[in-house]
C-alpha positions in Angstrom: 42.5 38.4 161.0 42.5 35.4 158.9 45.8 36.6 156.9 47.4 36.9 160.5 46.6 33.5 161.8 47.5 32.0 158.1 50.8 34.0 158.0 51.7 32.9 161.8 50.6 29.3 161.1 53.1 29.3 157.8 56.1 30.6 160.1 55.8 28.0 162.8 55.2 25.0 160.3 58.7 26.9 158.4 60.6 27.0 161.3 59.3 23.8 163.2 60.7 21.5 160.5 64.0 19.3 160.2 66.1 21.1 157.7 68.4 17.7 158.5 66.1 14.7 157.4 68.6 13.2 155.4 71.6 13.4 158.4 72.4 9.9 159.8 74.1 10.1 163.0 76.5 8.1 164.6 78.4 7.5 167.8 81.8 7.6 166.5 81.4 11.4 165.2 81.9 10.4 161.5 78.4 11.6 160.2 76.1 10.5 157.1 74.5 12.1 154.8 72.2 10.6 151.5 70.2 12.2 149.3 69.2 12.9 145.5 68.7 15.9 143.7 68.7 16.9 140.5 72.1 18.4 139.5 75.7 17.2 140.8 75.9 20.9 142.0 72.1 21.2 143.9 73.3 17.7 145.4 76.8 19.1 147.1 75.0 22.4 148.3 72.4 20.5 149.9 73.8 17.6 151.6 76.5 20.5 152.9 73.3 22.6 154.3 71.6 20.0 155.5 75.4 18.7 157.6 75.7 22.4 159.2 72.4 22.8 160.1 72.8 19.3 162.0 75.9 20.8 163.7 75.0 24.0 164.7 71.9 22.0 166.5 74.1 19.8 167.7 76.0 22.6 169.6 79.5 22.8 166.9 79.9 25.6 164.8 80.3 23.5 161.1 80.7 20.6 159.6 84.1 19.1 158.0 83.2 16.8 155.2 85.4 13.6 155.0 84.2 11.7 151.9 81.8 12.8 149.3 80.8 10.6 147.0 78.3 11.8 143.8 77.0 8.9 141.5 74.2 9.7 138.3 71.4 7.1 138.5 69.6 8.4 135.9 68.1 5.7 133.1 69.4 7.6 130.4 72.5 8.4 129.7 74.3 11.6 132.1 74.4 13.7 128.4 71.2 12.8 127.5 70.3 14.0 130.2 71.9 17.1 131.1 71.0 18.4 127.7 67.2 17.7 127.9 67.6 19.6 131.2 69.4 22.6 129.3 66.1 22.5 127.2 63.5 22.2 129.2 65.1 25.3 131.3 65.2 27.6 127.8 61.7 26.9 126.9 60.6 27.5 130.7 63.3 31.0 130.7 62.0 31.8 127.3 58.6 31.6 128.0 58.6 33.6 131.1 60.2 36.3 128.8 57.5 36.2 126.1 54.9 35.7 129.0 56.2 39.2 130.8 57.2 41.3 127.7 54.7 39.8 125.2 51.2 41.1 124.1 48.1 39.5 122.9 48.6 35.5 122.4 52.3 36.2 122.9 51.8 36.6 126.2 49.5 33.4 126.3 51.8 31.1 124.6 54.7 32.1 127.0 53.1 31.5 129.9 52.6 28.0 128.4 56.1 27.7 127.4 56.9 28.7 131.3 54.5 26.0 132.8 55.9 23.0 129.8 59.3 24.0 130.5 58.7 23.6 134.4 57.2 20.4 133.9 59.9 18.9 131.5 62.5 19.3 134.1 59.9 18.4 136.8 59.7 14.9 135.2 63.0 14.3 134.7 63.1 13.4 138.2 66.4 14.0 140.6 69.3 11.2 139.3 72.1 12.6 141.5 72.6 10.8 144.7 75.6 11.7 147.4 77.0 10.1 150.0 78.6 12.6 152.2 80.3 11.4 155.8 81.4 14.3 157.8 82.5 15.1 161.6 81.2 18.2 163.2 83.6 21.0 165.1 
């Protein structure tokens, strides 16, 4: 019984919440959204999500993007960067490997290459901000 009301308490707190908390509206149609994330890529598909969810609730079928604008704001430099992030994500895809397949302290030392990796590109926090305007039809 416990599972049930845990289960059914996770769907309505999933469902109940703003998938749009980033959308500024305006009067004149010509939409805002601003957000970080942590590639140029993740940035785009979100901002883009987050503007068609506000549409479809707003009663149009999609939104038309207008300007988009993605600047780095990372403190060190973009290549730095992007390559530490390459990193971190081999150690973490490595270790999941060795953590799965491996045997004995294999197994051990993946799983800690898994949770290091994780946290490396945890830390490097989310540098990309976008500012995307858009009109919804």
């Amino acid at each position: 019984m416990k599972q049930i009301i845990a289960v059914s308490l996770l769907a309505v707190l999933a469902t109940g919440c703003a998938h749009h908390n980033n959308v500024r509206p305006a009067e004149d149609g010509r939409h805002y959204v601003n957000l970080t994330a942590e590639t140029r890529e993740k940035a785009a598909e979100e901002a883009i999500d987050q503007a068609n969810h506000f549409c479809e609730e707003s009663g149009s079928h999609q939104a038309y993007v207008i300007n988009e604008n993605v600047t780095y704001m990372g403190s060190m430099p973009e290549d730095e960067y992007l390559r530490n992030r390459n990193l971190a994500n081999a150690v973490e895809v490595a270790g999941a490997g060795m953590a799965i397949f491996g045997r004995n302290a294999v197994d051990d030392v993946g799983a800690a290459m898994m949770i290091g990796g994780g946290i490396a590109e945890d830390s490097m926090g989310e540098p990309y901000q976008i500012n995307m305007s858009f009109s919804c039809k």
